[in-house]
MIFI-712012 format. One line per field, with one value per residue (C-alpha): residue in one letter; x, y, z. Coordinates in Angstrom, 1 decimal. Layout:
! MIFI-712012
code	(A,...)
c1	(X,...)
c2	(Y,...)
c3	(Z,...)
//
This chain:
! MIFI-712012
code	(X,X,X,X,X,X,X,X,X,X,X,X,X,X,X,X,X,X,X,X,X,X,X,X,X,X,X,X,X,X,X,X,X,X,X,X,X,X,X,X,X,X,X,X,X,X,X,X,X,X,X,X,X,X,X,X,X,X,X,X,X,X,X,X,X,X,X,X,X,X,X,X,X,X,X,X,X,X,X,X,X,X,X,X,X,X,X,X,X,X,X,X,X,X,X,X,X,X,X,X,X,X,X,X,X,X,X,X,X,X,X,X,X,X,X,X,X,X,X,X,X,X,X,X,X,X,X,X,X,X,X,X,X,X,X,X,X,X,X,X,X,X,X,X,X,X,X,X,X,X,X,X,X,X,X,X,X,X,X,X,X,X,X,X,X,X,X,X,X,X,X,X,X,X,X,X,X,X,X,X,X,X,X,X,X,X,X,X,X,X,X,X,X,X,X,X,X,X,X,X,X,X,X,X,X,X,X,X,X,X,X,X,X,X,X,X,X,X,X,X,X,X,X,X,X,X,X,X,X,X,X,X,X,X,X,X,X,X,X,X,X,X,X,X,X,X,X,X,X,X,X,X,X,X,X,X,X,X,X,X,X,X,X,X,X,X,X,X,X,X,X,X,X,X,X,X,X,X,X,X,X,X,X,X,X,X,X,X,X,X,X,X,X,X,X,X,X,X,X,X,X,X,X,X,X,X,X,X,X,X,X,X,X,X,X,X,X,X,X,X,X,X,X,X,X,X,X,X,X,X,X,X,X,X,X,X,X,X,X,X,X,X,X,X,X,X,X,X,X,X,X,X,X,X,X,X,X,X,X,X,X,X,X,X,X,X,X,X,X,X,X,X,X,X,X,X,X,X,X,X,X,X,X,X,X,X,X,X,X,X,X,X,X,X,X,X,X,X,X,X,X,X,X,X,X,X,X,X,X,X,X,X,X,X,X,X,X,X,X,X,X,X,X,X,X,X,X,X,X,X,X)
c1	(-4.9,-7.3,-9.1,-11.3,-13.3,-15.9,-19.6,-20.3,-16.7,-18.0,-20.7,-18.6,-18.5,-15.0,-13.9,-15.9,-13.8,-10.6,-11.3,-11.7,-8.3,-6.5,-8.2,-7.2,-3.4,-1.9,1.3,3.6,5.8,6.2,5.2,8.7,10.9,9.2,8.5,11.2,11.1,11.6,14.6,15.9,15.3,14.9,12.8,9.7,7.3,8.6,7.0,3.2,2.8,4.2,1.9,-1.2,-0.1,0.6,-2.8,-4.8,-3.5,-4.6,-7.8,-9.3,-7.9,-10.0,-7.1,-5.4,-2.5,0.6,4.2,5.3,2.2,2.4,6.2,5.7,2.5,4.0,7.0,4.9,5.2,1.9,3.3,1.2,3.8,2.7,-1.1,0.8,3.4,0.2,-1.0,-3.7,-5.1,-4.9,-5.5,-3.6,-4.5,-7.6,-6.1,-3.4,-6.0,-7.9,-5.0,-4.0,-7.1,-7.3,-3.6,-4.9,-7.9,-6.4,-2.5,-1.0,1.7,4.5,4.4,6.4,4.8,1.5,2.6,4.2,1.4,-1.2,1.4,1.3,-2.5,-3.4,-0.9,-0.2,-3.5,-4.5,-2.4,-2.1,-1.2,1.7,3.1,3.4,5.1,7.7,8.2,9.3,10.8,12.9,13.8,14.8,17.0,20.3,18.9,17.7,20.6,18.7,15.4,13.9,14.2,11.0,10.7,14.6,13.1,10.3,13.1,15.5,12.3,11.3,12.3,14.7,12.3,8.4,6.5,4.0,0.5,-1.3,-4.2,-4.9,-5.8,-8.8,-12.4,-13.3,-14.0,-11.2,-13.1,-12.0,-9.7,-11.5,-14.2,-15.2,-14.4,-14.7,-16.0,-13.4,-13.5,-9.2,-8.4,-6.5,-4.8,-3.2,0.5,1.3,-0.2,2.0,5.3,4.9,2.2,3.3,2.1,-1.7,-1.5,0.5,-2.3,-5.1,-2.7,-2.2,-6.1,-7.7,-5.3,-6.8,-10.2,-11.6,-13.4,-11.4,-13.4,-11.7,-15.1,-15.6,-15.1,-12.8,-9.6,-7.2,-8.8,-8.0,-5.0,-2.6,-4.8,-6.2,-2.8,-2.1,-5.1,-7.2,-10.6,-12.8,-10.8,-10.2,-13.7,-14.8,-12.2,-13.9,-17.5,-16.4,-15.3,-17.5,-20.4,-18.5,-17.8,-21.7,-22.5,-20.8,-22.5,-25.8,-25.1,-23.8,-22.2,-18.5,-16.9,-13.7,-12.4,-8.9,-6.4,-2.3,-0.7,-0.8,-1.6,-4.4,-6.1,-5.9,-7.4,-10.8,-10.8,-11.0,-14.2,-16.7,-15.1,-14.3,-17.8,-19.9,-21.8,-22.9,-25.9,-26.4,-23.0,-22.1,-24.1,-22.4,-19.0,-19.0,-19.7,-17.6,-14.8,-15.9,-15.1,-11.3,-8.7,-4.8,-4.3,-2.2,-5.1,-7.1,-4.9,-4.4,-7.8,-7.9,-4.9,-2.7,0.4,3.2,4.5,8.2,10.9,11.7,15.0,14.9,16.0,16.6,14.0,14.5,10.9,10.3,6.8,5.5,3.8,0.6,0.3,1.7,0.9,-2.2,-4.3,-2.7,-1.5,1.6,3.1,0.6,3.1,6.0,4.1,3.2,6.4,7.5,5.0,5.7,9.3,11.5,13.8,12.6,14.8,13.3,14.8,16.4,14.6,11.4,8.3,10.8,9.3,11.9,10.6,8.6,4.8,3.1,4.3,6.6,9.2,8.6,8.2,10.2,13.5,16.0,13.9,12.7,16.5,18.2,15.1,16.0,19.9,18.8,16.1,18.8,21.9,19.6,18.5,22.0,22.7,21.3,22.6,19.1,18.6,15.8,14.0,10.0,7.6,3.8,3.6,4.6,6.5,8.1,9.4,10.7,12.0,14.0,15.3,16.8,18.9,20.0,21.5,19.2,16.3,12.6,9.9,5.9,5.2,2.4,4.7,6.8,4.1,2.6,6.1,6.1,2.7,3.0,3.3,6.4,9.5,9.3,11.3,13.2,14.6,17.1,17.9,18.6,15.8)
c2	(9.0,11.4,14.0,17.0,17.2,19.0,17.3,19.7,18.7,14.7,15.3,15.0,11.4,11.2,13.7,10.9,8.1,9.9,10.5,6.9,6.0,8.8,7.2,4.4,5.2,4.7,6.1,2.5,3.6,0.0,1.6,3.9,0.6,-0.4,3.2,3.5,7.2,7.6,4.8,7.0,10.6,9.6,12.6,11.7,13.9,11.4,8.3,7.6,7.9,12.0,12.3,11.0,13.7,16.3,15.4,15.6,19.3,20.2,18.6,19.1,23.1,23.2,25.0,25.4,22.7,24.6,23.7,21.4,19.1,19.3,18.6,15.3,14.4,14.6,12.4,9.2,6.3,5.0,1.6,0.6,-1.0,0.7,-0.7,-4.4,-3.5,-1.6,-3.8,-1.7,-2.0,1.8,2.1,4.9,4.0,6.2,9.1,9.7,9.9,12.2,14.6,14.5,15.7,18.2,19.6,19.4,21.3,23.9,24.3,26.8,24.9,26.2,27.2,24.3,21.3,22.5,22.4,18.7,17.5,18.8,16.8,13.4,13.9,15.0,12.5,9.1,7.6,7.9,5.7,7.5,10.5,7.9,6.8,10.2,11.6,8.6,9.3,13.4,11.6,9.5,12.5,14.9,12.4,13.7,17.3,15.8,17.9,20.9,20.2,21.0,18.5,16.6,16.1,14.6,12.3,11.2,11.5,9.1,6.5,6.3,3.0,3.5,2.5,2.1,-1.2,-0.9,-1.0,-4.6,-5.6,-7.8,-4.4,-3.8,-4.8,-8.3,-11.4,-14.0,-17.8,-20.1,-23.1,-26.2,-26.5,-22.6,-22.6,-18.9,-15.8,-12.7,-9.3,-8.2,-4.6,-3.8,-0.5,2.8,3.1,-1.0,-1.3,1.4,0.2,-3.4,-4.9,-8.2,-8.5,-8.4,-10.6,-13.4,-12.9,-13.7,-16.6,-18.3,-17.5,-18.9,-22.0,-22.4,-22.4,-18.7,-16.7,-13.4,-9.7,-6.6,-4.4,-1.4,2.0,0.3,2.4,4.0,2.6,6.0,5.6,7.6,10.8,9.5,9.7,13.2,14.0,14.6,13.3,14.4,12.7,9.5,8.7,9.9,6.6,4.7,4.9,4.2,1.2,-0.1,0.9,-1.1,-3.8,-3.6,-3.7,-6.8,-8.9,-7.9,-9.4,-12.4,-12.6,-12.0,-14.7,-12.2,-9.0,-9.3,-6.6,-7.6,-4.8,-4.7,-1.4,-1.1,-4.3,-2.2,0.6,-1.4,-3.2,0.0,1.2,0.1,2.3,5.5,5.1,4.2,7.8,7.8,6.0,5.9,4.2,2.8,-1.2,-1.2,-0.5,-3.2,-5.6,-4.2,-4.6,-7.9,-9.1,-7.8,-10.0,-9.6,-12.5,-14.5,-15.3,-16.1,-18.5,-20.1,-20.9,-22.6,-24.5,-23.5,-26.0,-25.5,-27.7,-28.5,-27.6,-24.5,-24.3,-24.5,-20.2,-19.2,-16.2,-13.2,-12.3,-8.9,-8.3,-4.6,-2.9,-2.7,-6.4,-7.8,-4.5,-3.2,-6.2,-8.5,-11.5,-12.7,-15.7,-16.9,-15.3,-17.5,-20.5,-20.0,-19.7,-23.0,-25.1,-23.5,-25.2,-22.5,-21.5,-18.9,-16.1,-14.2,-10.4,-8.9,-5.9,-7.3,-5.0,-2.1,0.2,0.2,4.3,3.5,4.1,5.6,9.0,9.2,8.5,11.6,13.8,12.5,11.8,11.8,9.7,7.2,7.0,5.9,3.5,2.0,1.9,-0.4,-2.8,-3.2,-3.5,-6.1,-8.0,-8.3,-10.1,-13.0,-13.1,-14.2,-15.3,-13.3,-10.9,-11.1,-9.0,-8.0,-4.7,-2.7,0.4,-1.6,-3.4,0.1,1.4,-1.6,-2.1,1.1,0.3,-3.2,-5.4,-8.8,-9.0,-8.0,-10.2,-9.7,-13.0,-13.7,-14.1,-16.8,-18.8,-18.6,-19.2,-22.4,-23.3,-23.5,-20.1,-18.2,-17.3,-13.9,-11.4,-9.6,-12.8,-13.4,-16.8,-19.1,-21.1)
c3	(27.9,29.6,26.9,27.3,23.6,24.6,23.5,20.8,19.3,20.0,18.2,14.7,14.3,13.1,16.2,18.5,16.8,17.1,20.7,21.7,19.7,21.6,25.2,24.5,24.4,28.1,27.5,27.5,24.9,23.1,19.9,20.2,19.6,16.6,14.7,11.8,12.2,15.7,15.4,13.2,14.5,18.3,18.5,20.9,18.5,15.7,17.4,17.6,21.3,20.3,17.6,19.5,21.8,18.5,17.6,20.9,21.7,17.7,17.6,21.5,21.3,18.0,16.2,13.0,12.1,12.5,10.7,13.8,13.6,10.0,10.1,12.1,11.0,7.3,9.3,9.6,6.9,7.9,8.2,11.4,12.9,15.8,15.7,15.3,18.4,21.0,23.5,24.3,20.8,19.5,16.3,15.2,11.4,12.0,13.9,11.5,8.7,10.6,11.5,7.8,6.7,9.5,8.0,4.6,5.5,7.7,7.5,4.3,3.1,1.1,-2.1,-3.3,-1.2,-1.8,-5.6,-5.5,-3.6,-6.1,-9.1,-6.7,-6.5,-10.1,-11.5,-9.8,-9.3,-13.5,-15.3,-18.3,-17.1,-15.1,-17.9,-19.2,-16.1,-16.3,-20.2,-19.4,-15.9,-18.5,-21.0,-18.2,-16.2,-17.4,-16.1,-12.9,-10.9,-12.1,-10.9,-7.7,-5.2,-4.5,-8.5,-8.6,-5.9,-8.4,-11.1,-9.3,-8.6,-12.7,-14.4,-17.4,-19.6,-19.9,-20.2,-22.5,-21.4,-20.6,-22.3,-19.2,-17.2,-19.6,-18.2,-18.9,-17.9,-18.0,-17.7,-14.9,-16.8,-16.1,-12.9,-11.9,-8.1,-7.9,-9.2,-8.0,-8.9,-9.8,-8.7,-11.5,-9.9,-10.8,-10.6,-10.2,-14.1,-15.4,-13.6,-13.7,-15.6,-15.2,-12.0,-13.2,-16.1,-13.2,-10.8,-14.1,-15.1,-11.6,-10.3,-13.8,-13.4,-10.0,-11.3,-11.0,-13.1,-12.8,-13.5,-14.3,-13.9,-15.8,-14.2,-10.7,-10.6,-8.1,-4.7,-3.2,-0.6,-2.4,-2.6,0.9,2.8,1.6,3.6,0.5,1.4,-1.6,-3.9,-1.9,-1.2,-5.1,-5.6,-3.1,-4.1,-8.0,-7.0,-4.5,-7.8,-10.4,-8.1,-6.8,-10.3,-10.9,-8.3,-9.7,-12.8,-10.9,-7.1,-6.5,-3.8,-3.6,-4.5,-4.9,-4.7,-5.3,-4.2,-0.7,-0.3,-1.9,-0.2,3.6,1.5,0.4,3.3,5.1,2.9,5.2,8.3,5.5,4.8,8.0,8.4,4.7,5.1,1.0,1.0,4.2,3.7,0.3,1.3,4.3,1.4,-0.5,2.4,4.0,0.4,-0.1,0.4,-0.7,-3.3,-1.0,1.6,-1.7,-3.0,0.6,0.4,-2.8,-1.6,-3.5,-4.8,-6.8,-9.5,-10.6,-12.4,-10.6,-9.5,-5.2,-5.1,-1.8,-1.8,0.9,1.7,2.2,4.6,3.2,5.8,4.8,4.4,8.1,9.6,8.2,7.0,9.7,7.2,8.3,7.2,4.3,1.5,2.7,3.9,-0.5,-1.5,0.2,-1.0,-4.5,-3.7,-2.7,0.3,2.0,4.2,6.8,6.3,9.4,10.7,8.5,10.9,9.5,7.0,3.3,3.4,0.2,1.9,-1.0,-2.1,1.5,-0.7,-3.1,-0.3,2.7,0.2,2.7,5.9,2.9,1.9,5.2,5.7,1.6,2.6,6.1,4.4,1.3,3.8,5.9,2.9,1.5,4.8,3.1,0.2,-1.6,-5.1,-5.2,-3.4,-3.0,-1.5,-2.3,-2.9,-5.9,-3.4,-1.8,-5.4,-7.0,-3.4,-2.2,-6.7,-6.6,-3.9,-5.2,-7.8,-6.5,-8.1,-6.7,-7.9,-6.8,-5.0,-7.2,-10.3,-8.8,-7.5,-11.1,-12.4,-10.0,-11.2,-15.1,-15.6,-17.7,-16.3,-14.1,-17.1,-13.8,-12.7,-15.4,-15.0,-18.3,-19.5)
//
């Protein structure tokens, strides 16, 4: 795609990035056919090959985001599918981020947006503020007709009752059992500790077993994304650097093999620390480390070789891909090659590079695009008719739940489950 940036615009390194993304676009239209929103809106500004072209005219005219860029900028799920789909190799990832922040930075939202978007920001990535959003979520349910509507959203998405806090998500050191192969650093997360904490203490269990020493550090948190996709850059790279110095911190009391993230989301978010922070020379060599060390707990345990055990029954498991995991860190079929060897059947879901409309906080504030995409991935899972239903990311869990009796289990706690571990609680099958 021919541009016209000017060189006093290139000269802004994230402008000169953006620019060779948007060149690099010639127009094919492949990414159309595998863009959830556009299948569903047909609208061409609704597809990336419309919003490179939303985003060219707004950045290369050098003007303020209006409500149509905002409006289909705000559209996109960020699910990548596009990047996986391009055979030219655009990597819209980056654009997108960069036209978020450029909204966020110049475009006056409505009252009520800007208002929900300042709750999502000040509230979701701090866990104990979470868990008291989902307690008044719980009380005010049978009000929730009253409310406005991007709080019945966050209403509808609140679990019926809270799990109380793990003490696995404390920092600490968990000791390898047996041999130490490893020495991994455990992203303990934000909102995945306060909805399902299970998930942690399965990925402790299963990595110990295996014979890693596991670290929770001290002061590693929210790795950013959610504050990051809103377009909010302060906060997201305040996230970033806190981690990248606890984890830092860590290997200088002894080195780190891995940094392991479980929720698939927030692996493409630290793997993408060394890009966020390339032009910061006091942070950029830290956070390459930092991201040439992230890897979602799958690849991990395919390279310790992971095996299952027995005694499981054989359930025929419909795996569910989240977006971030086959689209945005590029690991395909590691999660089910671990599920077989743990001993299970494993069903490939219809329509898997589709996004379930879960993507972070699109859910929240794209209600009614997040619900069609829920009611397809449920109606194409159902297809199956699966036992269970596993997938690793913790959106993608509550999202595809709501819409379904099955069961949704994090892949890590059925491979620990296969492995000696306890029964998964959400599985409900007799001892």
């Amino acid at each position: 795609m021919q541009t016209n940036f000017t060189l006093a615009q290139l000269a802004d390194p994230q402008t000169a990035s953006s620019e060779a993304v948007i060149r690099a676009c010639v127009h094919c239209g492949f990414c159309t056919a595998t863009c959830p929103t556009y299948v569903l809106t047909g609208d061409e500004r609704d597809s990336p090959r419309g919003r490179i072209y939303l985003i060219k005219e707004m950045l290369e005219q050098g003007v303020d985001a209006g409500p149509v860029e905002a409006r289909h900028i705000d559209r996109c799920l960020s699910c990548l599918s596009c990047m996986t789909t391009c055979p030219s190799g655009v990597h819209y990832m980056h654009l997108v981020d960069h036209a978020r922040a450029h909204i966020a930075a110049t475009y006056a939202r409505p009252w009520n947006e800007r208002a929900l978007r300042r709750l999502l920001a000040m509230v979701l990535p701090h866990p104990r503020r979470f868990r008291l959003a989902l307690a008044g979520a719980i009380l005010a349910r049978p009000f929730q007709g009253l409310l406005p509507r991007g709080l019945r959203a966050l209403i509808a998405l609140a679990p019926r009752r809270l799990v109380p806090p793990s003490p696995v998500d404390r920092p600490q050191v968990f000791k390898a059992l047996g041999k130490r192969r490893l020495r991994v650093a455990l992203l303990a997360g934000c909102a995945q500790q306060v909805l399902d904490p299970a998930i942690n203490a399965a990925t402790v269990r299963l990595l110990t077993r295996l014979g890693c020493e596991v670290v929770v550090a001290r002061g590693a948190h929210c790795c950013g994304a959610l504050v990051h996709h809103l377009g909010l850059e302060e906060p997201a790279m305040l996230s970033a650097k806190a981690n990248i110095l606890a984890w830092t911190a860590e290997m200088e009391r002894e080195p780190l093999d891995a940094v392991i993230a479980n929720a698939s989301g927030c692996g493409t978010m630290v793997k993408d620390y060394g890009f966020l922070l390339r032009n910061d020379l006091r942070w950029a060599a830290r956070a390459a480390r930092i991201s040439g060390l992230a890897r979602d707990v799958s690849e991990l345990l395919t390279e310790l070789d992971y095996r299952g055990g027995e005694g499981v029954p054989a359930l025929r498991v419909a795996y569910h891909s989240a977006c971030s995991l086959q689209h945005g860190q590029r690991v395909g079929t590691l999660p089910q090659d671990l599920l077989r060897r743990a001993g299970f059947e494993v069903l490939e879901v219809p329509e898997g590079h589709l996004c379930c409309g879960s993507a972070g906080t699109y859910n929240l504030l794209q209600p009614d695009l997040a619900g069609r995409l829920k009611a397809r991935k449920a109606a194409a899972i159902a297809t199956l008719a699966p036992d269970v239903v596993a997938a690793g990311n913790i959106g993608c869990l509550v999202q595809i739940q709501s819409a379904m009796a099955t069961p949704l289990i994090h892949t890590v706690e059925l491979l620990d489950w296969a492995s000696g571990g306890p029964q998964p609680a959400g599985l409900g099958l007799a001892d």
